[in-house]
Backbone bond lengths (Angstrom), bond angles and torsions (degrees), N, CA, C in turn:
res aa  C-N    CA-C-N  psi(-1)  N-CA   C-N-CA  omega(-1)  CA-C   N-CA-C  phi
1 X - - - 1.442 - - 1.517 111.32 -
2 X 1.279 128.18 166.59 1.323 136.95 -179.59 1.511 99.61 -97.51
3 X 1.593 99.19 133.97 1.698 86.86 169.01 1.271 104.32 -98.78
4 X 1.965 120.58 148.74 1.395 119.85 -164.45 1.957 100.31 -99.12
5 X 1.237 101.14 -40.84 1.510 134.47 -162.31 1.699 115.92 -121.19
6 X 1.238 101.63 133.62 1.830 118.06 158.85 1.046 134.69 -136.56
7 X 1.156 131.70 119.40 1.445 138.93 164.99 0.974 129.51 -129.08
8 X 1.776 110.10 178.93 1.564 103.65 -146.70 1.560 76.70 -142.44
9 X 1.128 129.96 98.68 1.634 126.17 160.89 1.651 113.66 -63.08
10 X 1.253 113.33 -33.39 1.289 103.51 170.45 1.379 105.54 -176.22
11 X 1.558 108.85 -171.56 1.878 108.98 -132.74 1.835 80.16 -77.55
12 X 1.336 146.54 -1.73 1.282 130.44 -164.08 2.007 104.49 -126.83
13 X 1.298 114.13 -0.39 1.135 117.33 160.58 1.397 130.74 -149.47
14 X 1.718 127.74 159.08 1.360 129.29 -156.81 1.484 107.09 -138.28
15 X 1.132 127.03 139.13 1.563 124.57 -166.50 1.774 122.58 -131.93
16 X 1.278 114.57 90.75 1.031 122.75 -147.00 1.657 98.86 -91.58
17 X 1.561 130.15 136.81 1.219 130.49 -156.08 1.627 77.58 -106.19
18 X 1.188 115.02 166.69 1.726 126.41 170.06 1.349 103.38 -175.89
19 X 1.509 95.58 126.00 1.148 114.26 -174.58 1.640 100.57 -90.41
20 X 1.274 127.34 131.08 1.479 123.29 173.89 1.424 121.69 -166.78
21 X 1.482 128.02 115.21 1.506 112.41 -174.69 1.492 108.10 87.83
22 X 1.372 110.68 29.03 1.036 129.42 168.85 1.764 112.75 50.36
23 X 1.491 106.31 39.03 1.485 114.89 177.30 1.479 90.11 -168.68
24 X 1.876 93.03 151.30 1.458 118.08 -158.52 1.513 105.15 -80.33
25 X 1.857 157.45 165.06 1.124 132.89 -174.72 1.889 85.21 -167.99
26 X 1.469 119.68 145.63 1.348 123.79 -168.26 1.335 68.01 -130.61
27 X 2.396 93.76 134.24 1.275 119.29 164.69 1.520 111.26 -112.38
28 X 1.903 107.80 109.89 1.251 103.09 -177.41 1.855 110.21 -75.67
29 X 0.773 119.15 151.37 1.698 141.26 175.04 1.476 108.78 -145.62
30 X 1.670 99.56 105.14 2.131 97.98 -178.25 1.790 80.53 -130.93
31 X 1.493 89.97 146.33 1.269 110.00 163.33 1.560 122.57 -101.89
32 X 1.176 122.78 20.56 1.538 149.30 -159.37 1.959 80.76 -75.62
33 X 1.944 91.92 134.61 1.407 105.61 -159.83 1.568 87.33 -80.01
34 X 1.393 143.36 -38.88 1.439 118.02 -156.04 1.986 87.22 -109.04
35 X 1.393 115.29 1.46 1.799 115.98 -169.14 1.504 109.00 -120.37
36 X 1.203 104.69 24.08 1.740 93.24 -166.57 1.720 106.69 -83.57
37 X 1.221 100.53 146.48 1.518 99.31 -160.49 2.135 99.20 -167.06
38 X 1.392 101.54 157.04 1.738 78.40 162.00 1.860 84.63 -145.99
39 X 1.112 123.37 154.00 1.241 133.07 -163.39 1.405 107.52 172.28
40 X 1.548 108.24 134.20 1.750 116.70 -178.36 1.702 113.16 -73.91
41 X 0.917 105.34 124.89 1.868 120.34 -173.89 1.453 101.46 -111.44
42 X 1.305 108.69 152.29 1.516 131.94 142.39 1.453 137.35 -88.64
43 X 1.379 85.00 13.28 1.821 89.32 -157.24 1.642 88.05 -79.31
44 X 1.537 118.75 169.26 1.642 139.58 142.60 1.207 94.98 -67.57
45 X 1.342 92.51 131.41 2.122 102.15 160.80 1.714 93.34 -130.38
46 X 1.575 102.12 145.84 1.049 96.41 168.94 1.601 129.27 -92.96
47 X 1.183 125.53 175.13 1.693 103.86 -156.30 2.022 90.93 -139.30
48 X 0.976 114.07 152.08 1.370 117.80 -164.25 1.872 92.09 -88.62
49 X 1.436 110.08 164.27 1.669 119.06 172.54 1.480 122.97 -61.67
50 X 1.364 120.26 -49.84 0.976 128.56 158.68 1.681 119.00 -84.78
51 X 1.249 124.84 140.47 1.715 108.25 179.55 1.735 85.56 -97.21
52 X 1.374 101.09 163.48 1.389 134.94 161.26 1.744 125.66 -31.07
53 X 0.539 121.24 153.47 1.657 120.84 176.09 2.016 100.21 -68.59
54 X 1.030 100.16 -42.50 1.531 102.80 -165.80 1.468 94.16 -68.43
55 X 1.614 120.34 -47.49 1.476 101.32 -159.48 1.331 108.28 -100.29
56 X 1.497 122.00 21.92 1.316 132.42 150.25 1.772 111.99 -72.11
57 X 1.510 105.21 -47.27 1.982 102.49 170.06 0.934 90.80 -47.35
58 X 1.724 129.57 -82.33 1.257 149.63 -124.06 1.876 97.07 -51.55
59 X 1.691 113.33 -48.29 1.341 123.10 -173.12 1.576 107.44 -71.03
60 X 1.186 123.84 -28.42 1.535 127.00 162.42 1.261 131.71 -60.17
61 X 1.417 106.11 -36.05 1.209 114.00 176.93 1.785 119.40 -77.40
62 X 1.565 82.49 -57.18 1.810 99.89 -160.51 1.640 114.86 -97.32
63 X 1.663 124.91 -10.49 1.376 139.59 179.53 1.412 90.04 -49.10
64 X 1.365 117.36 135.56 1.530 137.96 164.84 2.060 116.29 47.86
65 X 1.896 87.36 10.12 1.960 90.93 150.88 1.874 119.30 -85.89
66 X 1.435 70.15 157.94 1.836 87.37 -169.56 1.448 107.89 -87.50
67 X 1.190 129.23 130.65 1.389 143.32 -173.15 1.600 98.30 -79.76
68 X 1.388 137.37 108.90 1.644 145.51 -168.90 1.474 93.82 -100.61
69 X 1.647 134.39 -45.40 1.184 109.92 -157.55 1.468 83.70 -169.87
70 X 1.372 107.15 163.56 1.470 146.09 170.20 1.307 135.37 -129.58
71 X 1.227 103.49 84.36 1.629 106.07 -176.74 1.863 123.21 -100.28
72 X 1.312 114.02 161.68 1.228 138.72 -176.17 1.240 123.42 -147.00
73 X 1.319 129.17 106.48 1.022 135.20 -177.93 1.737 130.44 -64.83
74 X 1.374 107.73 77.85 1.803 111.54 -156.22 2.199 110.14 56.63
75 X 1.637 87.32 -99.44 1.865 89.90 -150.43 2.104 90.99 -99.33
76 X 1.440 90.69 -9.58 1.727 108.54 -156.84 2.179 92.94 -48.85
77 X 1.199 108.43 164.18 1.087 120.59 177.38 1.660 119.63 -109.97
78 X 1.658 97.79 13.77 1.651 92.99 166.79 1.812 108.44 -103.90
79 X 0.861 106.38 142.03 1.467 118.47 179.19 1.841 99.16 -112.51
80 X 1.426 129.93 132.46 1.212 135.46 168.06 1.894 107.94 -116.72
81 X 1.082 126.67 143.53 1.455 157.92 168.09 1.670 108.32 -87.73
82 X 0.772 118.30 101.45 1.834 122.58 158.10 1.514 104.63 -88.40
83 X 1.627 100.63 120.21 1.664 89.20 -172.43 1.666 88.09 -136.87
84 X 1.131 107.84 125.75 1.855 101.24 171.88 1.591 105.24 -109.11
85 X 1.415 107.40 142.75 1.160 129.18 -172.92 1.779 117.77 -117.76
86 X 1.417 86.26 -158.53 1.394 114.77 168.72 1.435 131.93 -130.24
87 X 1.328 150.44 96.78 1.282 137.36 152.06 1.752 125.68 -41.20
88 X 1.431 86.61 164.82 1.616 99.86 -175.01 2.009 105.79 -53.74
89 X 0.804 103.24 -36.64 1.913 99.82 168.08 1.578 123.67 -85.78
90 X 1.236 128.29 -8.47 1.310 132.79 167.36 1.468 111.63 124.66
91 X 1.681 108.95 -22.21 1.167 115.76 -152.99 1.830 98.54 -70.89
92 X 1.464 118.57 156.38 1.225 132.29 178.32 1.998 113.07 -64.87
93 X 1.572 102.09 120.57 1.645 71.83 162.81 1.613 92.39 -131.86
94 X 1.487 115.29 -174.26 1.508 128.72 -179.29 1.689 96.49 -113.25
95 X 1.452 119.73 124.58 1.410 119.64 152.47 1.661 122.58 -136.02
96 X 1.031 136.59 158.07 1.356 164.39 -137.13 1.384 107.34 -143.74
97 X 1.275 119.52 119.88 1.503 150.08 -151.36 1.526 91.39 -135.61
98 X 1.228 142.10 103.68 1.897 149.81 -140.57 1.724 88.46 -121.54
99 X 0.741 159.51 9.02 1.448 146.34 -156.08 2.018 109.26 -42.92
100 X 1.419 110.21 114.00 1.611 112.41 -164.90 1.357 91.46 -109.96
101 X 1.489 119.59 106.74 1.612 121.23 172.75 1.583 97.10 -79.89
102 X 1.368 107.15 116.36 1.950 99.49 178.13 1.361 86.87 -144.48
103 X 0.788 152.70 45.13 1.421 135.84 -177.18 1.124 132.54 58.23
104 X 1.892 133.08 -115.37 1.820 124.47 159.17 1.336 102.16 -67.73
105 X 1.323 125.00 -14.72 1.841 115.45 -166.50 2.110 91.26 -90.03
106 X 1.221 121.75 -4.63 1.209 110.44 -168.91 1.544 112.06 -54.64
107 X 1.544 117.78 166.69 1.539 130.89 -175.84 1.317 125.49 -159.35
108 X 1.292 139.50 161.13 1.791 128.28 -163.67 2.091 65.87 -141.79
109 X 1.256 120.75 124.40 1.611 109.40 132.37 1.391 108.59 -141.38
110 X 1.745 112.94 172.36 1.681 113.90 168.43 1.153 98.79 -119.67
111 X 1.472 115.66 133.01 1.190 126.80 139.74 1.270 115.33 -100.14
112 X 1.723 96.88 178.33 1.230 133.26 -171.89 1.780 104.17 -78.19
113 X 2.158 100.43 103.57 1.651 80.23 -164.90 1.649 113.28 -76.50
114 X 1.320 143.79 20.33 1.202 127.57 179.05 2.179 96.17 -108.44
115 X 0.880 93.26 -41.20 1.729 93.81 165.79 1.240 135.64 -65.65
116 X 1.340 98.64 -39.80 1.566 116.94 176.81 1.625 107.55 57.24
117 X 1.571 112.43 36.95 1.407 138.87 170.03 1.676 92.25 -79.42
118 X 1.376 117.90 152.62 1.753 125.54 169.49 1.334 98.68 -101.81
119 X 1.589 131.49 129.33 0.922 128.32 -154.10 2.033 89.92 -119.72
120 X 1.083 107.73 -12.77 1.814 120.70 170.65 1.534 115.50 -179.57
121 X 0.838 150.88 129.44 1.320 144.10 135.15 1.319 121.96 -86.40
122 X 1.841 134.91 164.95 1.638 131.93 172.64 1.704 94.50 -70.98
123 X 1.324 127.11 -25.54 1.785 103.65 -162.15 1.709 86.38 -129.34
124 X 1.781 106.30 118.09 1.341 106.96 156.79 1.289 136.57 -86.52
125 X 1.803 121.97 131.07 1.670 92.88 -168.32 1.696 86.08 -125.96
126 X 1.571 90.14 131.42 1.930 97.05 166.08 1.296 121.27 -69.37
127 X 1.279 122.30 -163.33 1.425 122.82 -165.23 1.539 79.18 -99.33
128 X 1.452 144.96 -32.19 1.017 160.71 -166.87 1.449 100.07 -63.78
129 X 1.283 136.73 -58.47 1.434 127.29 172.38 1.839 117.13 -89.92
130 X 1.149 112.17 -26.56 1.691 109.43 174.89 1.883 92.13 -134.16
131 X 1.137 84.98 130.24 1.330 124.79 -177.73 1.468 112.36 -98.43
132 X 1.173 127.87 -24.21 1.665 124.74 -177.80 1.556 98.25 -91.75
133 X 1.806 124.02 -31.14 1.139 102.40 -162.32 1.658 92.74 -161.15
134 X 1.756 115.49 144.26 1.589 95.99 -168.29 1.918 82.60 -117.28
135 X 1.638 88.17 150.40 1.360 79.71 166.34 1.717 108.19 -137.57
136 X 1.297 113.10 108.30 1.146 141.01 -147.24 2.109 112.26 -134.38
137 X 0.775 151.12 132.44 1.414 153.61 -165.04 1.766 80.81 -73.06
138 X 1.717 101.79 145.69 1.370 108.83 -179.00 1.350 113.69 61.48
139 X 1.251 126.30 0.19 1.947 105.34 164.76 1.125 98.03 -106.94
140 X 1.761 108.08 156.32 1.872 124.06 169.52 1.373 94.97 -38.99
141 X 1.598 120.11 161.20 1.058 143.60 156.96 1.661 111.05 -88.33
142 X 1.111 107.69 117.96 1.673 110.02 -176.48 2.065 95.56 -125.70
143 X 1.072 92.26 118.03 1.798 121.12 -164.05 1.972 88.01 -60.43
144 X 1.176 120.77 147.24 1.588 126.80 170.24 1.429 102.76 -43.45
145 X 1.234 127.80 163.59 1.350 140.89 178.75 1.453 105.13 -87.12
146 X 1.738 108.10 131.79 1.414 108.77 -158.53 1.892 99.61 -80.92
147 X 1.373 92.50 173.17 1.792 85.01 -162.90 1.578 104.06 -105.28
148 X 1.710 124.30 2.92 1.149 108.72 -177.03 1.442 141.54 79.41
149 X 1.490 109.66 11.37 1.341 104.01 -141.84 1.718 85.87 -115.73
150 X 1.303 131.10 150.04 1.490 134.91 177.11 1.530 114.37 -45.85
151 X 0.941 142.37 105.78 1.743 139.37 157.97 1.515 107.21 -21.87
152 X 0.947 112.69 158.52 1.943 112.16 175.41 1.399 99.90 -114.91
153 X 1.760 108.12 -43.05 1.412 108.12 -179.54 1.787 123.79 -64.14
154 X 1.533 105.62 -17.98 1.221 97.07 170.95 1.080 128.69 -134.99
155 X 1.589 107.40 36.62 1.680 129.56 -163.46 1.765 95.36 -85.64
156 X 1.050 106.78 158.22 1.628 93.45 -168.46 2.024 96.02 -117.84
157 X 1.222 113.94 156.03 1.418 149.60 -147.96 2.293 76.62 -37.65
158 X 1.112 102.48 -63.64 1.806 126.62 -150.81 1.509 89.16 -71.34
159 X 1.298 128.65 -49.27 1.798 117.55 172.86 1.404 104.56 -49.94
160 X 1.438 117.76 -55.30 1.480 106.74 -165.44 1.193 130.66 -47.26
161 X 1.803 91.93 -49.13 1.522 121.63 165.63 1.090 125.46 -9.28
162 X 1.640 85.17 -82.30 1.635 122.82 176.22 2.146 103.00 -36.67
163 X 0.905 97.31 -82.14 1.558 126.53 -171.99 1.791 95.25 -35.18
164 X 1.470 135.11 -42.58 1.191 111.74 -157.61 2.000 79.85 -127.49
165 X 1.058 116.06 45.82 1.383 112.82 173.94 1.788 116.25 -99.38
166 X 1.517 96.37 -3.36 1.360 114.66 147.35 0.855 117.24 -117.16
167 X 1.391 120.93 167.84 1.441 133.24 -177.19 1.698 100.21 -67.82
168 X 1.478 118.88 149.06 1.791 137.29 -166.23 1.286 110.18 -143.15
169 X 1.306 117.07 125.05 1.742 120.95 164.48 1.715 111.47 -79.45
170 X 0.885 103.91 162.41 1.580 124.16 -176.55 2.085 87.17 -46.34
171 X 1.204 107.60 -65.01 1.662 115.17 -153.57 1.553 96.06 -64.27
172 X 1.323 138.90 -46.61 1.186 133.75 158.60 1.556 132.78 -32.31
173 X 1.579 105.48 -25.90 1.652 128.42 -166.79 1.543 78.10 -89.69
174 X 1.133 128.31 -75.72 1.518 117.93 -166.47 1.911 105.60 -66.59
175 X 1.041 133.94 -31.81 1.231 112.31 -158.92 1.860 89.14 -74.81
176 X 1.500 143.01 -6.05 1.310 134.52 -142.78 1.734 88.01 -124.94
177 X 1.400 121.04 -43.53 1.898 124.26 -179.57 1.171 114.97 -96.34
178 X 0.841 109.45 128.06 1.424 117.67 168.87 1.248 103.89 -75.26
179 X 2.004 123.84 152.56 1.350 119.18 -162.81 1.297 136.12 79.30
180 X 1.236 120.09 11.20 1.748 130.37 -154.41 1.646 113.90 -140.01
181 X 1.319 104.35 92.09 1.555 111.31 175.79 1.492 111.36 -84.75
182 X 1.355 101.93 159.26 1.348 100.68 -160.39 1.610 100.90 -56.35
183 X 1.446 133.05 -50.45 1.239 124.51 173.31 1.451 120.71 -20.33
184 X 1.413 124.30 -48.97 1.545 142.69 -146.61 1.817 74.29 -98.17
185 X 0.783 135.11 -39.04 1.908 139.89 -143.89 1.813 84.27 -82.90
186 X 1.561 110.13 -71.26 1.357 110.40 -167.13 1.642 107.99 -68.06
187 X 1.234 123.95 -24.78 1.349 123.61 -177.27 1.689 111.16 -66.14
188 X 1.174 113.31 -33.22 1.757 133.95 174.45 1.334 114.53 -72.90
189 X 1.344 106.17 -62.72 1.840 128.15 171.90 2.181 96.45 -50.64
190 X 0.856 133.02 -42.68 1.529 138.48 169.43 1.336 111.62 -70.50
């Protein structure tokens, strides 16, 4: 879909209008530490007079680009946007809308998709507070550190086996699958 509209109701979420299928559809993206989530709503949000510095880029960049693809990496909690646009001269560019559902570590930024430079994100972190990875306007984008944890979807019959051939608490179910909130953990563990 084309997005027509952006906003930023506030400093922890962004609301992307897309026109597609010949009907209008708002894409929520919140970085809210215990609510972060991105999912299409109907709701009214209200939107401040001036927008934000971020969703002033965000409208430079991505206003009236076409959304190409949506990816997810298996169980991982980053979701990326391929959105191709337009610059101020006409010319074509490619950018990337990263949305990282992590909880307090969550983040919305775009980079530059052939650089994979961060061109802004809502939460900046120096080398001074994260040390594995800075996320700063103008540095590479380096993806969260993967967590290691077994796939469920493609764990095969004899791993599983193995794994619950003793007795397992809920917190064990998530510290071993990837994909598994405690909800999904105690609902399994029962």
């Amino acid at each position: 879909g084309r997005i027509t509209k952006i906003y930023q109701p506030n400093q922890l979420e962004v609301v992307l209008q897309i026109r597609a299928v010949g009907s209008n559809m708002k894409l929520l993206a919140s970085i809210h530490p215990s609510y972060a989530r991105m999912h299409l709503t109907e709701q009214s949000i209200e939107n401040p007079a001036e927008p934000p510095m971020f969703c002033m880029l965000l409208r430079k960049h991505l206003e009236g680009g076409y959304i190409h693809a949506i990816t997810q990496d298996a169980t991982e909690r980053v979701i990326e946007l391929l959105i191709e646009s337009k610059n101020e001269i006409g010319d074509t560019i490619h950018r990337k809308l990263v949305i990282e559902i992590m909880g307090r570590h969550s983040n919305l930024l775009l980079l530059d998709a052939e650089s994979d430079k961060i061109l802004d994100s809502l939460k900046h972190l120096p080398p001074s507070v994260n040390s594995y990875r800075t996320v700063l306007p103008g540095q590479p984008y380096i993806a969260p550190p993967a967590q290691n944890k077994v796939d469920a979807f493609t764990a095969s019959d004899a791993e599983v086996a193995s794994f619950f051939s003793e007795p397992r608490e809920a917190k064990e179910i998530m510290q071993h699958f990837s994909g598994f909130s405690p909800l999904h953990a105690n609902e399994l563990h029962y």
